[in-house]
N, C-alpha and C positions, 0 to 999 in steps of 0.2 A: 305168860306172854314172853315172846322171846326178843332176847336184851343179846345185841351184838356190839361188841368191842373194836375199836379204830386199832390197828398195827402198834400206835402209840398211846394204847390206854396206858398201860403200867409207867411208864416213864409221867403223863401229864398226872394222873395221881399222886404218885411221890411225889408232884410238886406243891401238890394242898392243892390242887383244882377243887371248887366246888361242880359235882357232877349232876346232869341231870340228862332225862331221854330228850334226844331228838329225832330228828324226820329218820324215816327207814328204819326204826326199830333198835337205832343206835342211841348210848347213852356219851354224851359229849363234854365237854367242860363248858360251863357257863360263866364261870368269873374264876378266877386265881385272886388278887391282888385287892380288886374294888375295880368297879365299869371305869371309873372316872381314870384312876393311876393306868390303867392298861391304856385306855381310848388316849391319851394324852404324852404315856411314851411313846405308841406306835405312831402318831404324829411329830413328837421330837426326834424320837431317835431309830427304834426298830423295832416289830414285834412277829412271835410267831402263832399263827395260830395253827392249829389241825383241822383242816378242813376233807378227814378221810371217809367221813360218813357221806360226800357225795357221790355220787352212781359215776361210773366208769364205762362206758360201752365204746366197746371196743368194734371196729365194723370194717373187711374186709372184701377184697372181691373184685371181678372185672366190672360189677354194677353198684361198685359202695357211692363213688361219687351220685352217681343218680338216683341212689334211695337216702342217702342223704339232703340233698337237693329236691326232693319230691316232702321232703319230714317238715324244714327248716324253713323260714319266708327269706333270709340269708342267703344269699349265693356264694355254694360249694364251689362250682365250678371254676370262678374264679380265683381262688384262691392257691398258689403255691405250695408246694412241700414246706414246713417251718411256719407256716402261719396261722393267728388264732382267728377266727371270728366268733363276734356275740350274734346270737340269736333267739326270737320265740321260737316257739313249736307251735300251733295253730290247728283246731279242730274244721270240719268241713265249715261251721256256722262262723270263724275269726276267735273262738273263745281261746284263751291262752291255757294250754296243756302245761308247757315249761318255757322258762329261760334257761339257754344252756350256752355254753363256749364248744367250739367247732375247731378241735385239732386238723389240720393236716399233715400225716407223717411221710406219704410218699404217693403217686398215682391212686394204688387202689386201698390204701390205707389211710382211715381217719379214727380219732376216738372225740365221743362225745360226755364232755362232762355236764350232769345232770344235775337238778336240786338232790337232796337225800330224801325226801317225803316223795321225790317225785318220781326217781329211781323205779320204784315199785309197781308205776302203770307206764312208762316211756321205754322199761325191755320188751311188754309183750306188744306196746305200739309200735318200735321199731321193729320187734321178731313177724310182725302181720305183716306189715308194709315190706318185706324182705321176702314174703313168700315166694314172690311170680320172679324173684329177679334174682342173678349171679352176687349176691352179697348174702355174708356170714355176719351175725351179730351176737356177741359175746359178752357178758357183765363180767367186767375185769375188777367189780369194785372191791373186793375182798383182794385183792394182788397188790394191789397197789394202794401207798402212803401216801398222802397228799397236803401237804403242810405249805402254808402261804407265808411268805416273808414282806413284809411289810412295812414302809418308812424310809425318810430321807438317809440313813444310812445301812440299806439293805443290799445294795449293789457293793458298797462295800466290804458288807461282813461275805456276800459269796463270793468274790475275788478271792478273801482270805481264806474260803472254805474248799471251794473248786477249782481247777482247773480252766473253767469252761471263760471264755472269751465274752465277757459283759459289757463291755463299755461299745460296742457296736450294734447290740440288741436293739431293737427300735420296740415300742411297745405293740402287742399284738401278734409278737413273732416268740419264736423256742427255741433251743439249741439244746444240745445233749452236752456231759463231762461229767466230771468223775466226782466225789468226796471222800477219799481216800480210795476205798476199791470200789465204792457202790456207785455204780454206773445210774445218773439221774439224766430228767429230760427239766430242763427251766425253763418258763413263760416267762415273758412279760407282760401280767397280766394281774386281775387284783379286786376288792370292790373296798377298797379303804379312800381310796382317790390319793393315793399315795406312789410316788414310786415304791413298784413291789412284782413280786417274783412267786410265780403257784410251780410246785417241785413233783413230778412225778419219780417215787420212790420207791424201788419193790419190798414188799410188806416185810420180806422176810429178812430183810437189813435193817427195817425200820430206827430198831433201838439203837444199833451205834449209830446211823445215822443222826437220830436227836443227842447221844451223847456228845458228837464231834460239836454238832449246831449249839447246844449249850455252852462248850468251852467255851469255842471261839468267841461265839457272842458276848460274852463277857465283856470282853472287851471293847463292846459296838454301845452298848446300853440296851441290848435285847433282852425284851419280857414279854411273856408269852400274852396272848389276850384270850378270850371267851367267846362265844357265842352273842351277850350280850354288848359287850364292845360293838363285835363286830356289825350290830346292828344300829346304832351309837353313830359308828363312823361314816355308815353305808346312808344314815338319815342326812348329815352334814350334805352330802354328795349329793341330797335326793336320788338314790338309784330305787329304784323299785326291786321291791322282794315278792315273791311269789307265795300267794296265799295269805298276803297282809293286803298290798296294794293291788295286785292284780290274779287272778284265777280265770276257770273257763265261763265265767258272766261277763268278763271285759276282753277287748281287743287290746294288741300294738296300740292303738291310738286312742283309748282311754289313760295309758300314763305316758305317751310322750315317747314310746317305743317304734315308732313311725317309718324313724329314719333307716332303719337295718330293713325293710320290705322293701326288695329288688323283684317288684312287677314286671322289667321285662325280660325277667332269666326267662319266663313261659310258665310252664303248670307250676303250683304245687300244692297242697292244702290248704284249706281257706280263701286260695285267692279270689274266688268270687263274691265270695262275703267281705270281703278285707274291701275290695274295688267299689264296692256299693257304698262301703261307710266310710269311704275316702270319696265321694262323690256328693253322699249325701248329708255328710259334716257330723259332728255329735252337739248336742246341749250342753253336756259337761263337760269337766277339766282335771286333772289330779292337780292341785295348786299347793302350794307351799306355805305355810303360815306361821306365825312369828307368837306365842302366846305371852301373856303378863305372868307375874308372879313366876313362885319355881315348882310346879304342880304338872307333870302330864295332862294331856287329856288321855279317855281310855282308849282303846281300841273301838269304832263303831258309836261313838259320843258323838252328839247332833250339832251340826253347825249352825247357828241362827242369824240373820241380815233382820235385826230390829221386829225380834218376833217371828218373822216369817224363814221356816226352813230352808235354808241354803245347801246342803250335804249333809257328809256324813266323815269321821278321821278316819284315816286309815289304819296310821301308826304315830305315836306323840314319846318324844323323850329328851332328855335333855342335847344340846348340841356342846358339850364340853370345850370344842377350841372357840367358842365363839359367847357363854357364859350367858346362853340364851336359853328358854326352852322352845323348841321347833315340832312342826307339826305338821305331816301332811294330810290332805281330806279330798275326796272325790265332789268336787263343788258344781254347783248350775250355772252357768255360761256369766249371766250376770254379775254373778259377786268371783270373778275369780282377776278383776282388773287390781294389778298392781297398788297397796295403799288402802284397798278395801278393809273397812271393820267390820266388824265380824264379833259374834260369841257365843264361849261352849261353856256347857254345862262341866265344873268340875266340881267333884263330892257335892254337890247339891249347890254351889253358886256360880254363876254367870261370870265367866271370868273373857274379858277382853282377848280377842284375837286380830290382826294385823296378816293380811295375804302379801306376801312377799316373792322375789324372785329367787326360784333356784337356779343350781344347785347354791344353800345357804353358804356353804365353803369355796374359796378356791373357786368363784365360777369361772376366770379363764385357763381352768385346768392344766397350770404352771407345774404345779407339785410333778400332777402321772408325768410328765413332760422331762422332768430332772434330768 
């Protein structure tokens, strides 16, 4: 099987990462430290994580806007040179292919960052869709570092570290400077729900690049996090992850991903399907739930409304800044009202669940706003 390496394997090694595969055939860090010490500096102070196993596509051309714009329920068009957007991908039926972020670097230039699992079927779905049209599409993911800074003092350690003009960045935009000689592009963008900053790095600087980032940080309280952190922090937020909460059996609008589908840019995948089931409503909900005791539920563990089945979890793990354990589940219309009781089966007993309002952290999103 083949086992590919992030630009910063050798450096998150040497730091004791515990290593393990992820999505695309990459093996990643999944803990350093312990979930709980990682997930809870990157909340106090600042963390980094390597986020280089996700897909890169790179997409140019006098028709990149409009096969991007044709891929995305997002609208490209509008958007300016420096700016990010979130969006699905969407099959002809609404099913969700990916969520990805939508660079714009300049008119006919954009890059699309992709999941890593997902990476693998979204080049030859954009290299088809590119056929008939004046756009070139590239997997730049092997070129390019991609390390996510993270936390209320991550704006400050890259002041310390670059060049580049932060303090006027609005979230959802990027700017290009320097760290030391290695010319990077910064986001302001992130899924920790933190002020935080995703770094495009060329691969082959990589390591001084993390050496400079290590000194510095020192001095910030940066420690690096894991895969599982980062999953940890993304539950607080409620953001949905692809292939926990949603894949190509749910729409945008079975988790609440609704609001990013701009129906009247005109065509693009899915929108026929999308318009019917924004017309003709759903039965279910993705709802947020609050459990007893300090025990997950599993992945796929039955939700119960007094015997009678109510859903199904999605994803259950501890919620660290809030000393809660948290839990989301794809619920039936009924039981997903605010206050609702609820219970799941854990290790074989019935443990009380409580449906709550997300996101469980920070819901008037102060923090990303810093």
């Amino acid at each position: 099987m083949v086992e590919r390496r992030s630009p910063f394997y050798t450096s998150i090694v040497g730091l004791g990462a515990t290593m393990g595969r992820v999505g695309g055939d990459f093996v990643s860090a999944k803990t350093y430290s312990g979930i709980a010490d990682e997930h809870l500096n990157t909340r106090k102070n600042v963390g980094v994580q390597d986020l280089s196993t996700m897909g890169k596509m790179d997409i140019k051309g006098a028709e990149a806007e409009a096969l991007v714009n044709h891929i995305i329920v997002n609208d490209a068009a509008a958007m300016s040179p420096g700016q990010v957007r979130y969006s699905t991908v969407c099959r002809d039926d609404g099913g969700i292919m990916d969520d990805l972020t939508v660079f714009r670097l300049a008119p006919e230039h954009f890059i699309l960052v992709t999941g890593s699992v997902n990476r693998l079927k979204m080049l030859p779905w954009l290299q088809h869709h590119a056929e008939a049209r004046k756009a070139y599409v590239t997997d730049i993911t092997a070129a390019v570092a991609f390390p996510t800074i993270q936390g209320p003092r991550s704006r400050e350690l890259l002041k310390a570290l670059s060049d580049a003009d932060l303090d006027e960045l609005k979230r959802w935009a990027f700017t290009s400077g320097r760290v030391g000689e290695t010319k990077v592009l910064i986001s302001r963008t992130g899924v920790t729900g933190e002020l935080g900053f995703e770094l495009f790095v060329p691969a082959d600087e990589a390591t001084s690049f993390w050496d400079a980032l290590m000194r510095t940080g020192s001095d910030f309280g940066l420690k690096p996090y894991g895969v599982l952190a980062m999953f940890t922090l993304g539950l607080e937020k409620a953001y949905p992850a692809h292939g926990i909460d949603m894949d190509e059996s749910r729409t945008p609008f079975h988790v609440g991903l609704d609001r990013w589908i701009k129906f009247d840019k005109g065509e693009f995948i899915g929108r026929e399907a999308l318009l019917k089931i924004r017309d003709k409503g759903l039965d279910e909900r993705w709802t947020g739930l609050i459990l007893d005791g300090d025990k997950p539920a599993a992945t796929d563990a039955r939700v119960f409304a007094e015997g009678e089945d109510a859903g199904v979890v999605t994803y259950s793990d501890h919620g660290y800044s809030l000393g809660k354990v948290l839990a989301t589940a794809h619920l039936r219309l009924p039981f997903t009202a605010i206050g609702t009781e609820l219970s799941i089966d854990i290790d074989g007993k019935r443990t009380r669940a409580v449906v709550a309002p997300m996101p469980f952290f920070d819901p008037e999103g102060a923090r990303l706003r810093a």
